[in-house]
N, C-alpha and C positions, 0 to 999 in steps of 0.2 A: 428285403435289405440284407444284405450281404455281413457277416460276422466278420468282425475286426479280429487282426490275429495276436493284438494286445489289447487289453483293458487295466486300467485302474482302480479303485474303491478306495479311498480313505477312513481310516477310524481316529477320534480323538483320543489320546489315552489320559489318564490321569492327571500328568501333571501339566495338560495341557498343548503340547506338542501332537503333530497326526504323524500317525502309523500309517504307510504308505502297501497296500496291496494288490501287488503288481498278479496277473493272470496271463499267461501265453498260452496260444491254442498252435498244437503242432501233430505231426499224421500221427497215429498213436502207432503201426508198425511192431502190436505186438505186445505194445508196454501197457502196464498199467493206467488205468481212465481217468485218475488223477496221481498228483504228483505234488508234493508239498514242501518247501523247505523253511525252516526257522535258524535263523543263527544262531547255533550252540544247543539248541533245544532240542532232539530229535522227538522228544517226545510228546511235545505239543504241535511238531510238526504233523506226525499220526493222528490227533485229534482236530487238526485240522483237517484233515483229508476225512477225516470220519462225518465232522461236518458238512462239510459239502456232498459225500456220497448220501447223508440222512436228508439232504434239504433236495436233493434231484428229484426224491420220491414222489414227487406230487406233479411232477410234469408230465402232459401228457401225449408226449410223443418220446423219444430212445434214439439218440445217434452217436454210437459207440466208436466211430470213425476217428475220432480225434482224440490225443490226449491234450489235458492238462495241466499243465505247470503254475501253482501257485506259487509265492515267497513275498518274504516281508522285510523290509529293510531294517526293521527291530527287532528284539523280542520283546512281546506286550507282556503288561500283567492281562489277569483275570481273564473272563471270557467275552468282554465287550464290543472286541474283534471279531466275533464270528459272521455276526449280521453282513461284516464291510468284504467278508471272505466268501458268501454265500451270495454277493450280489456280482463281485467280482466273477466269480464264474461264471454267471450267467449270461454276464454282459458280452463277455469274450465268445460266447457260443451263441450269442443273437436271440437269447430267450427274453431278456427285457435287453432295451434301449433307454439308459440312464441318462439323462439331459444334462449338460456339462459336466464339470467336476464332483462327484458324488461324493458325502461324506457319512457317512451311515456308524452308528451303536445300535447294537442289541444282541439276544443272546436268547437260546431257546433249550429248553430238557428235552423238546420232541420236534425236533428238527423235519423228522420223516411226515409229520402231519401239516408241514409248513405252517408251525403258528413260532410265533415271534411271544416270547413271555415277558422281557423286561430288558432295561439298559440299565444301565451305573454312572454315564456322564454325566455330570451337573453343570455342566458351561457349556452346552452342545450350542452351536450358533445357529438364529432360526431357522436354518434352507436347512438342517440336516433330517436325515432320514433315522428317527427314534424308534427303535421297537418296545412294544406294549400293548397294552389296551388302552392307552390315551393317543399312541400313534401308530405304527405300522402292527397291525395286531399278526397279521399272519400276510404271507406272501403272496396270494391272489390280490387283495388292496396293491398292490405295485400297478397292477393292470386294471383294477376297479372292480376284479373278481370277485364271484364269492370266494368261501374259507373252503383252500383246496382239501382242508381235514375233513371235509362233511361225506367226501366222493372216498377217504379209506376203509378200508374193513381189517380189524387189528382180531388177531386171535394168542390167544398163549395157552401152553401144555408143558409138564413139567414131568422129568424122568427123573429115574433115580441112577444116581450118580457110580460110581463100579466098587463095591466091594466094603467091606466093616461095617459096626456095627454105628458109627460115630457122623459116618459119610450125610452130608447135606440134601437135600435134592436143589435141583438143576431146572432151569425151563427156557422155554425157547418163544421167542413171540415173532408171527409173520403177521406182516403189515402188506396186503394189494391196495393197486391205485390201477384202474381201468385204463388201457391205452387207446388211441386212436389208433379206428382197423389198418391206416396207413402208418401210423406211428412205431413200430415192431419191426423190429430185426429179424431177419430169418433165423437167427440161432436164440434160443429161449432161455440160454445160459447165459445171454449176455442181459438178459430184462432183472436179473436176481443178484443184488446185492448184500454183501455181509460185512459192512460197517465193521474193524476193531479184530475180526479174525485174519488167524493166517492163509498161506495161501491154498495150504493144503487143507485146512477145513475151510476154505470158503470152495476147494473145485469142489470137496467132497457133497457141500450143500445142495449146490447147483446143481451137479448131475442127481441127486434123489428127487429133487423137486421138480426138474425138467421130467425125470422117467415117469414119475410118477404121475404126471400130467397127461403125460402121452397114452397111461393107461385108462384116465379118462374120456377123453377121446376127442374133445372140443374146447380143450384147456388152452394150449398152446397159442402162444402172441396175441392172448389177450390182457395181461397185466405185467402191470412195474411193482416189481416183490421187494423189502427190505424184511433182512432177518438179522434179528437180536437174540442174544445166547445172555444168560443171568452171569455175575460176574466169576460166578464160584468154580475153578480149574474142574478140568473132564478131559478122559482120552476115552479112543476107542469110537464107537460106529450107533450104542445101543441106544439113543439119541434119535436115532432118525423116524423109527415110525412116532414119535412127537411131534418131530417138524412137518412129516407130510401130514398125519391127523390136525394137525394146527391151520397147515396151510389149506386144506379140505375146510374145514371149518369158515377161516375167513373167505373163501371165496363161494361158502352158500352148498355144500356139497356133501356136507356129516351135519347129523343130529345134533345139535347143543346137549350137553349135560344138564344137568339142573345145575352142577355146579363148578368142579374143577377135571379138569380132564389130565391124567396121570398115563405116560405107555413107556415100553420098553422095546426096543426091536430094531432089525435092521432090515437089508434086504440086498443082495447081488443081483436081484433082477426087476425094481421098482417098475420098469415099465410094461413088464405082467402084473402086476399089483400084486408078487405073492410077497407074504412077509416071512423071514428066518430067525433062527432063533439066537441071542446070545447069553452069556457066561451070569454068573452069578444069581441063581434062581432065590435061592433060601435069602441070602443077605438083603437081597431087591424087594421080597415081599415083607418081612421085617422090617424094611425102610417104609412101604407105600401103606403096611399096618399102620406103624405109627405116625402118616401123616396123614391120614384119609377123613373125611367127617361127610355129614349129611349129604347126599347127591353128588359125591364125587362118582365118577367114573376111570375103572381102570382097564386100558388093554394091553394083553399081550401076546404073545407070540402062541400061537396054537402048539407047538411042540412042546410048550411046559405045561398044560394040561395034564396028563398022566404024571407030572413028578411033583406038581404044589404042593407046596407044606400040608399036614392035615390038619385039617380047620379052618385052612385060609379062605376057601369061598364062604364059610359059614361064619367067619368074623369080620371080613368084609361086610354083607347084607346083615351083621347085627346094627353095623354101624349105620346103615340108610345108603351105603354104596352099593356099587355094581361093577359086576368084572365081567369079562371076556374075553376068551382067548380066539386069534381071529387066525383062520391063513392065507387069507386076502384082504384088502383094504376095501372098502366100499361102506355101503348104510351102514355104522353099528349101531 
């Protein structure tokens, strides 16, 4: 069946009136894969597009050909809107076929895992589509699926953040979802989303995670990747070997720790797997000192070896950790 190049979703809102959301599919030519607008809000309008790029993650095919265009002829309260935003999309790209007029509530924290957690209408009329666990619990029930969260594999790893003594840590969580061998784009930057970042730390993602794939060797155009950054501000690069060690992890390919996995590092040439080193050695291990506890695991950059604080591997392993300094990525 052939995608309509408009769709609609309705949501009730509050005081009873529907929120109308309109989806148009058009050649994307460049632009970004969605496109969102709210009247006066721009900032709900970003969280809507973040919505829809978390709720794609569980499909299992990739057609980056088209962008598009979401907008809402209101601006809603709350989040009960999301459900009516996340079906509109679909329907406009041919992923489900909604039968008449659709009017859909619900609202989800893990959109990427396609589960539906709850709605807020209390006068929804009986044909609507409710998300929960008394109605639409997760997105594969649309088609009588199972729960497309059971086929993800979620990992997190947590760096420490650049410099003081005050600084927070930071962590990154990747989420794969297996694609159909025909499902994949020739380019592997385009299977990797980053939900809420800019554009420049979303190329930066994309290209570590695609290089670093390739130094695997059998990685490439097999998975739909969504990557989450914790909320706490970061600049800088030393971030990255967490997200590849992260995303090694969730797709079956590092050792699990017994318990939290902590790394610091970067790389200009990810797709040899070596890892370089960055700034801040003393301030970074005084950070991952005082956050480390029984079976955590830390790595880092093989070129701070020779300059570690002294003490630091032997207060590390007081505490039931383990460190490493690596200069390639592979088994640790």
């Amino acid at each position: 069946m052939t995608a309509p190049q408009q769709a609609i979703c309705r949501s009730r809102l509050p005081d009873g009136t529907l929120l109308t959301v309109t989806a148009t599919r058009r050649e994307r030519a460049g632009r970004a894969d969605v496109k969102c607008t709210v009247p006066g809000n721009p900032s709900l309008a970003e969280r809507m597009q973040q919505v829809v790029r978390l709720a794609r993650h569980t499909e299992a095919t990739l057609d980056s050909r088209d962008q598009v265009v979401l907008s809402v002829d209101r601006t809603p309260a709350g989040r009960d809107w999301e459900l009516a935003a996340v079906l509109a999309d679909r329907i406009v790209r041919g992923v489900w076929h909604g039968r008449g007029d659709v009017v859909a509530n619900g609202w989800s924290d893990a959109w990427q895992l396609g589960r539906v957690d709850g709605h807020d209408v209390a006068d929804a009329s009986p044909d609507a589509l409710l998300g929960g666990p008394d109605g639409l619990a997760h997105l594969g029930q649309l088609d009588g699926h199972p729960d497309p969260g059971a086929r993800v594999s979620s990992a997190r790893a947590w760096f420490p953040l650049h410099a003081g003594a005050d600084d927070d840590l930071g962590w990154v969580e990747v989420s794969v979802h297996p694609l159909m061998p025909d499902g994949a784009p020739g380019d592997e930057e385009q299977t990797i989303a980053v939900p809420g970042a800019d554009a420049a730390r979303q190329l930066a993602v994309r290209q570590a995670l695609a290089g670093a794939r390739h130094f695997d060797g059998r990685a490439l155009g097999r998975w739909r990747t969504t990557v989450k950054f914790s909320e706490a501000p970061f600049a800088g690069r030393s971030y990255e070997l967490a997200l590849v060690l992260a995303d090694r992890i969730a797709r079956g390919r590092e050792f699990l720790p017994r318990a939290r996995l902590f790394a610091t590092g970067c790389s200009d040439g990810w797709h040899t797997g070596h890892v370089d080193t960055v700034e801040g050695i003393v301030p970074k291990c005084a950070q991952l000192l005082r956050a480390i506890g029984p079976g955590d695991r830390i790595v880092l950059p093989h070129a701070w070896q020779a300059a570690l604080p002294d003490g630091f591997v032997d207060e590390v392993r007081a505490r039931g950790a383990s460190v490493a300094c690596v200069e390639r990525i592979g088994i640790i």
